[in-house]
N, C-alpha and C positions, 0 to 999 in steps of 0.2 A: 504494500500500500504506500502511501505517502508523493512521492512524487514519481513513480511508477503508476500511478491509479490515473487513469485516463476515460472519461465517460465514453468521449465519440470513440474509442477501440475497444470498450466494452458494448456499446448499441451496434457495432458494426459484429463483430461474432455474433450478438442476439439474432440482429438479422437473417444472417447465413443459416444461423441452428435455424428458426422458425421455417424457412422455405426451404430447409431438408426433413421439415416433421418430426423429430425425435426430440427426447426429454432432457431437459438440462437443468443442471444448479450451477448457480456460479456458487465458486470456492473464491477465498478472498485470504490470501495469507500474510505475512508479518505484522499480524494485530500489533504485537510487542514494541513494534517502532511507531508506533504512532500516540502522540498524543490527545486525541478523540478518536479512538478504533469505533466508535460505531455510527459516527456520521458516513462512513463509507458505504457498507452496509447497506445505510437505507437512500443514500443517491442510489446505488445499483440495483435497488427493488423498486426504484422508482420506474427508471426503464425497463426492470425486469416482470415488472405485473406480477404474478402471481406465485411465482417458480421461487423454489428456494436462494437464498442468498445465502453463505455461509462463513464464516468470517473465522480464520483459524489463529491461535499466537503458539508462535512454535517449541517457544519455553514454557510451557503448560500442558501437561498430558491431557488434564479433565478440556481443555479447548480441543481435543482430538475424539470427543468420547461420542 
């Protein structure tokens, strides 16, 4: 995340997934370096509508569970 997180290249995958019809979650990883980890989160469920968003930190097992 952090300045890696890109919306338009995350609604651009969305795209592609919907007009192939198969099921997706976005995975969102290095919670740990961010200082608001869950403002991300919910920009990309904001494009993502209804599909899981998932938000991991890698130094935390139970954030894997």
């Amino acid at each position: 995340m952090k300045e890696d997180f890109k919306l338009n290249r995350i609604a651009l995958f969305l795209s592609l997934i919907n007009e192939s019809k198969t099921e997706l979650v976005v995975d969102l990883s290095k919670e740990d370096l961010c200082d608001e980890p869950n403002d991300y989160p919910l920009q990309a469920q904001k494009l993502n509508g209804v599909r899981p968003v998932l938000s991991v930190n890698g130094t935390s097992s139970e954030s894997c569970e």
